[in-house]
N, C-alpha and C positions, 0 to 999 in steps of 0.2 A: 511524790504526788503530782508534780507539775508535769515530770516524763509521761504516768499515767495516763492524765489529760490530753496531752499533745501529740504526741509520738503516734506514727503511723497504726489505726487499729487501736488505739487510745481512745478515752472517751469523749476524747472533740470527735474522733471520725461517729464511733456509734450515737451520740448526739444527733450529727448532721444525717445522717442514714435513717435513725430510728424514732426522733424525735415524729418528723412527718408520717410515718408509719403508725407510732401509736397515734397520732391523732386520726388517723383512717380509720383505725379500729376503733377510736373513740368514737368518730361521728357514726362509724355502721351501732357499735354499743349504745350510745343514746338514741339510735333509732329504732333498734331490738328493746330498748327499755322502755320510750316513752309507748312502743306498741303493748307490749305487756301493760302498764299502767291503765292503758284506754280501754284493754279489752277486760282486765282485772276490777275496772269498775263500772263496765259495760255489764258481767254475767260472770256469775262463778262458772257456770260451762263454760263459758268461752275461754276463761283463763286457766282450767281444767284442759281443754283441748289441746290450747294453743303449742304450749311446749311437746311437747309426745307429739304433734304430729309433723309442728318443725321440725323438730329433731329427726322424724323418722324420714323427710325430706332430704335433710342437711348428712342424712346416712347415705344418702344415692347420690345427693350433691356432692358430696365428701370426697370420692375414687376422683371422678374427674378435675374439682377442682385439686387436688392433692397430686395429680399427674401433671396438670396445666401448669400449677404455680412453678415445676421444677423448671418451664422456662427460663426463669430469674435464674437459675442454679448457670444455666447454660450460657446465658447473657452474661453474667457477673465473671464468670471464669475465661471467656473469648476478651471479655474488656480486660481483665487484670494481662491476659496474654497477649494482649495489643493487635487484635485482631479480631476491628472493627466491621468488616462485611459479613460476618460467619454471624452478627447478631441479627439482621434479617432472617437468613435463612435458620435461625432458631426460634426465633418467633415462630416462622409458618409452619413450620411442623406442628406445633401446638396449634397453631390456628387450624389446621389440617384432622387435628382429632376433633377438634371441639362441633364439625357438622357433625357428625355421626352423633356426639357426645350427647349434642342438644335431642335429635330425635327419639333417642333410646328415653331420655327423662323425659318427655314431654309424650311419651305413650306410656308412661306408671302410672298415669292416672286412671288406667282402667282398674287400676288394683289396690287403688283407695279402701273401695267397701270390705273387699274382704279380708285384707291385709286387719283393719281397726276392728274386724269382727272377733280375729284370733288374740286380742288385747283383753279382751273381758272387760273393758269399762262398760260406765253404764250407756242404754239405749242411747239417750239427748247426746254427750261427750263422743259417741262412735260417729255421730250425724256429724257435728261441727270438727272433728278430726280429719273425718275424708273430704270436706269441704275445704278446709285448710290448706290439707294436702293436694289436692289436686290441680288447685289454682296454682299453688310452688311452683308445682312440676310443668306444667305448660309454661310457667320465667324462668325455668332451671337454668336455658341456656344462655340468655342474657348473662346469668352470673358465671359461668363457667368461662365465655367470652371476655367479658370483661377482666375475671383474673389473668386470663392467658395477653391479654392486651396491658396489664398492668405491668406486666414482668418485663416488658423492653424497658421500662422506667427505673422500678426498683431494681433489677439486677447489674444498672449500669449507676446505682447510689445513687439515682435523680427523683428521690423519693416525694418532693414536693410537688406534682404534677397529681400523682398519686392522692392526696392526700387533700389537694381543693377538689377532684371529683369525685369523691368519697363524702366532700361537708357538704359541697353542693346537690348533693341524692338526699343525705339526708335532711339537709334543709326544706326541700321539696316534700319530702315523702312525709315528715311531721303533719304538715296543715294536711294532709290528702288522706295520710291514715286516721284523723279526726272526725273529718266531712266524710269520708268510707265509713264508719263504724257507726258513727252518731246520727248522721242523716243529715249533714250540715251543708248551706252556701249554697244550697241548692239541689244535692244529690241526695239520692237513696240512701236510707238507711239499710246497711249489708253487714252489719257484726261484723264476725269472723271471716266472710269471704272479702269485706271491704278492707280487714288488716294487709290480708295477700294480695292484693290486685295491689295498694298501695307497695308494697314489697318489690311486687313486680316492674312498675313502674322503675322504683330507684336501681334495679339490677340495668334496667333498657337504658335509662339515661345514662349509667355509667358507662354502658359501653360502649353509648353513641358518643361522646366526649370524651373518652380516652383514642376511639379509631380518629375522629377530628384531630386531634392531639401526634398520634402516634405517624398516619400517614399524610406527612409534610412534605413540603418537597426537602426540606433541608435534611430530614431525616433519610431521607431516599438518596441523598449524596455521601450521606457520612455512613447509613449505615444499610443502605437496600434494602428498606422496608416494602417498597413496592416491587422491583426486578427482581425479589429473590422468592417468587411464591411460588416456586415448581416445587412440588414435592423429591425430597431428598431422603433416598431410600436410606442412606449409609447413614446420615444422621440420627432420621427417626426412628433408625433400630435403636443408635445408642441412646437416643432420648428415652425411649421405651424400657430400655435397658435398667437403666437409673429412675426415670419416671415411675416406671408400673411400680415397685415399690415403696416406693413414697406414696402411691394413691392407695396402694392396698392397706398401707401404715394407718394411714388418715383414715378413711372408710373403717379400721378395724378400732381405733379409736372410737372413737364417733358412736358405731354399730354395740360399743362394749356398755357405752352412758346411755343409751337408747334402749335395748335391754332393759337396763338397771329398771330405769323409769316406767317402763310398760310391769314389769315385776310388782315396782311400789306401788301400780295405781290399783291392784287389788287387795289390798290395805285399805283404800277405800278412798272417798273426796276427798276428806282432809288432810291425810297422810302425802295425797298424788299433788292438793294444791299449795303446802308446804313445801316438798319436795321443787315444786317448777316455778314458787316467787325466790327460794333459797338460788335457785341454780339459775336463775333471772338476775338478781345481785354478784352473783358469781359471776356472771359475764362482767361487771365494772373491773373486776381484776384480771378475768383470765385473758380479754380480747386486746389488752393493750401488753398483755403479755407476748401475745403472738407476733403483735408487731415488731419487739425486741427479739423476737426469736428469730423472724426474718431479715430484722438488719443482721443477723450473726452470720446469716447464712447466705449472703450478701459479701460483707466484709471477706468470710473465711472463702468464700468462692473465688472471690478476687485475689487474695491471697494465693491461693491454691494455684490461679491461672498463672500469677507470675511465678510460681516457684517457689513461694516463700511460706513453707506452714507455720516457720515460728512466729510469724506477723499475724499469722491464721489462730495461735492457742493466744495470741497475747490481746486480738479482738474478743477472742470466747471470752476471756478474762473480765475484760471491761465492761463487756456487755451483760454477765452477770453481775457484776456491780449496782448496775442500776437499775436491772430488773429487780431485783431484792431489795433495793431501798423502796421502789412503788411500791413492790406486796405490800412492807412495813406499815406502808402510809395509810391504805388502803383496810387492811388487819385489823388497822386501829379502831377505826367505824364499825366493822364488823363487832367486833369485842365492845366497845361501849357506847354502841348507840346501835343495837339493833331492831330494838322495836320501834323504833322511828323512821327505821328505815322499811319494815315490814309493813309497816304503816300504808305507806304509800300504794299499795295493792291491795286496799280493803274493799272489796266487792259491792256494789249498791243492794245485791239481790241476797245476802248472807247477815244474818243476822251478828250484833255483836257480841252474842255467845258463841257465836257458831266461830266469829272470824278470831276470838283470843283464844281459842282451840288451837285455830291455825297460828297465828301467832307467837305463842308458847312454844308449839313445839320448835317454829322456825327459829325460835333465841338458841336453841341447843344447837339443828344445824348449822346456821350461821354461823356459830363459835368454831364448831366443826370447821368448817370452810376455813378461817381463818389459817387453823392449825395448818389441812394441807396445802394451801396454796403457797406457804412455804416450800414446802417440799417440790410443788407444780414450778417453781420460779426458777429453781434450779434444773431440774429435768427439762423442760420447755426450752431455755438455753442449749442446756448440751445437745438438744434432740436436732435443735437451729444446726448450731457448728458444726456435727457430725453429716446432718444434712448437707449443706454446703460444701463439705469435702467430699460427697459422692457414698458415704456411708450409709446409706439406703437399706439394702438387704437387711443387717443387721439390726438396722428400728425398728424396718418388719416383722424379723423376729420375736424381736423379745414381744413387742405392743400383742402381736397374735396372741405367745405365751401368755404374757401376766391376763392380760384384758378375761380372758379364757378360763383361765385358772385360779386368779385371785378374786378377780372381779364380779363377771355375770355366773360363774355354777355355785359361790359359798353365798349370792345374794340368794339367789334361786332359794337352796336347800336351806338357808338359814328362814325365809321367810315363806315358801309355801310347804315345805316340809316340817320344817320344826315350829314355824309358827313362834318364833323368835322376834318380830315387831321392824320396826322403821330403823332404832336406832344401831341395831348391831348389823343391818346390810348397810348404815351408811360408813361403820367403820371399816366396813371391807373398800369403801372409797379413799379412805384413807389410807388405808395398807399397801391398796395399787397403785395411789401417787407418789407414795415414800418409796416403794420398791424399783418401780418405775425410774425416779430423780438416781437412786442409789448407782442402781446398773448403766445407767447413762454417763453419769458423772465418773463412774469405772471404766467407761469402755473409750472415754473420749482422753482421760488421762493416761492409759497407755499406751496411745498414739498410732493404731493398727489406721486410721485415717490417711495418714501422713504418705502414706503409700499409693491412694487411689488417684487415678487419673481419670477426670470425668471427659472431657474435652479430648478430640485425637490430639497426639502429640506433635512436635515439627518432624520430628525423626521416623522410621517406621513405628508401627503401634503393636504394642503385646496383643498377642491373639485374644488374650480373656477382657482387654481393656484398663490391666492394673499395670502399672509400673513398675520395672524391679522393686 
């Protein structure tokens, strides 16, 4: 146990890497919660809205940040291979997509109205959806910026940088999305457009404080964050190369829960605001998930840079450890204190017949939840490690298959065709997380990773980019 601990890619390193990581995700997570909370007892519209159009936001956000983040992938693996100036010029490749990135999102907002038209919600819920959405997508690129500027941090394991401008947004962004909603301190009462602008903000600040941060001079000595911004054709192919699927992965993930949710909301209000308080508590498990998944993929990229993938399965190792002990913790609540926790999103405008409607049913999912997020603890790792070693394609695939196949056509047919109800499309969530973890956890054990070379080599480079 003590080797476990210590030992290079042990759980002292995924501590040190992931520890500040989860708390990023925690501070963005209690900032996506306490906004849920505010606008959940601001308006059952609003908290009807809110999720579905995030989300349908967080589907366009998804490609890019999911391209941007593989930075880290490239950072971490030039650091493990001692080859300190090749991390600037991997940064600005990413910085390099992310103009373009910002424009394409921040012109979706003309396609708010009709996009929430093809949803079938009701009139009031389509109003405050494209109103959500649209404000997003004009801060889309603040957020896409800011991940591609996070990754000189996280991929070189200096995750604490990381992780005060993440509390720091959300520090800010709490009091702003209160006085935005409520009408406080002085400002306009703006509901649901005052949640997103708040939003907005914290994406801005993040990015302005991490570029402060990122272009030092000291940084520009050690690692040419500033001399290294010509664009580098040979790179950002390979970046692309590895990148484009990791963004497609993301976005097909993402696109497949999005789906789901636009499905359930013709079930009706209470079904749809079930549905987005249950998957609102789910972010306390899932988002500090993510952050463990990115120290794996952190660790195992550095790993991979210097040569050493069994230092790469023995961080995967560890880092599943203790993503599975938070689920546990986390599970617990879930399981025996759910309606205290559901609680907490009881709408002022919903009567309390109407919200132990909602309630009740959210005790079943919640349990629900509980079960897969086991399953998510495990998968969510392997998908990190496999990440990190350049296994890209292959998460594409399957995410496309399952998401496609298990997930959004048996929700579809079981619920507008058979007219089978809430709880048998949400077992199809379940099915796609267990199968998901299953084939991850299969593909990462028999070691087809161990092969990829994400980084050019010292020596000439295979033409494909894979190493004997």
């Amino acid at each position: 146990m003590f080797s476990r601990y210590s030992a290079p890619g042990g759980i002292k390193d995924v501590l040190r890497v992931g520890l500040p990581l989860v708390m990023s995700m925690a501070s963005t997570t209690a900032m996506e919660f306490t906004d849920r909370v505010f606008l959940g007892n601001y308006s059952v519209i609003s908290i009807a809205a809110a999720l579905p159009a995030g989300l349908a936001n967080f589907v366009l956000l998804s490609f890019c940040m999911g391209l941007v983040d593989y930075v880290g992938v490239f950072v971490a693996q030039y650091t493990g291979a001692g080859q300190p100036r090749r991390v600037g010029a991997a940064l600005w490749q990413g910085l390099w997509f992310c103009l373009p990135a910002s424009l394409i999102l921040a012109s979706l907002t003309f396609a708010a109205e009709p996009l929430f038209a093809l949803a079938g919600h009701p009139p009031e819920v389509q109003a405050q959806e494209a109103t959500y959405f649209s404000i997003l997508c004009l801060g889309s690129g603040f957020a896409v910026t800011g991940m591609c500027l996070s990754s000189f941090f996280s991929g070189r394991g200096l995750t604490m940088p990381v992780m005060v401008v993440h509390v720091i947004g959300a520090l800010l962004n709490i009091p702003l999305d209160y006085a935005l909603i409520y009408g406080r301190f002085g400002l306009p009462e703006m509901g649901i457009a005052g949640a997103a602008l708040a939003t907005c903000f914290a994406w801005f600040l993040s990015a302005l404080l991490l570029a402060l941060l990122v272009f030092r001079r000291d940084n520009e000595r050690n690692f040419g964050v500033r001399s290294s911004w010509r664009f580098d054709k040979a790179l950002f192919l390979r970046f692309m190369r590895f990148g484009l699927p990791s963004g497609v992965q993301f976005l097909m993930d993402i696109l497949g829960f999005t789906l789901f949710l636009f499905i359930i909301g013709s079930l009706g209000a209470e079904s749809l605001a079930a549905t987005n308080i249950v998957f609102s508590l789910n972010a306390l498990v899932f988002l500090p998930m993510v952050g463990f998944s990115v120290a794996a993929s952190i660790l195992v990229g550095q790993a991979m840079g210097a040569g050493d993938p069994d230092r790469a399965a023995y961080a995967n190792t560890s880092t599943l450890y203790l993503c599975v002990t938070y689920t546990l913790i986390l599970d617990a609540a879930f399981v025996f204190f759910p309606r205290e926790l559901l609680s907490l999103f009881r709408p002022q405008d919903l009567s309390p017949e109407h919200f132990e409607a909602v309630r009740e049913t959210g005790v079943v999912l919640l349990r629900l939840v509980a079960v897969y997020c086991l399953f998510d603890s495990v998968g969510i790792i392997q998908y990190g490690s496999l990440r990190g070693a350049g296994d890209t394609r292959f998460i594409m695939l399957t995410i496309l298959g399952c998401s496609a196949l298990i997930l959004v056509l048996p929700t579809w047919l079981m619920v507008r065709v058979l007219g089978w109800g809430l709880y048998p499309a949400w077992a199809c969530v379940l099915i796609y997380i267990a199968v998901l973890a299953v084939i991850m956890r299969i593909r990462f054990l028999r070691g087809a990773w161990r092969k990829i070379r994400v980084i050019e080599p010292t020596g000439p480079a295979p033409a494909d980019g894979v190493s004997p």
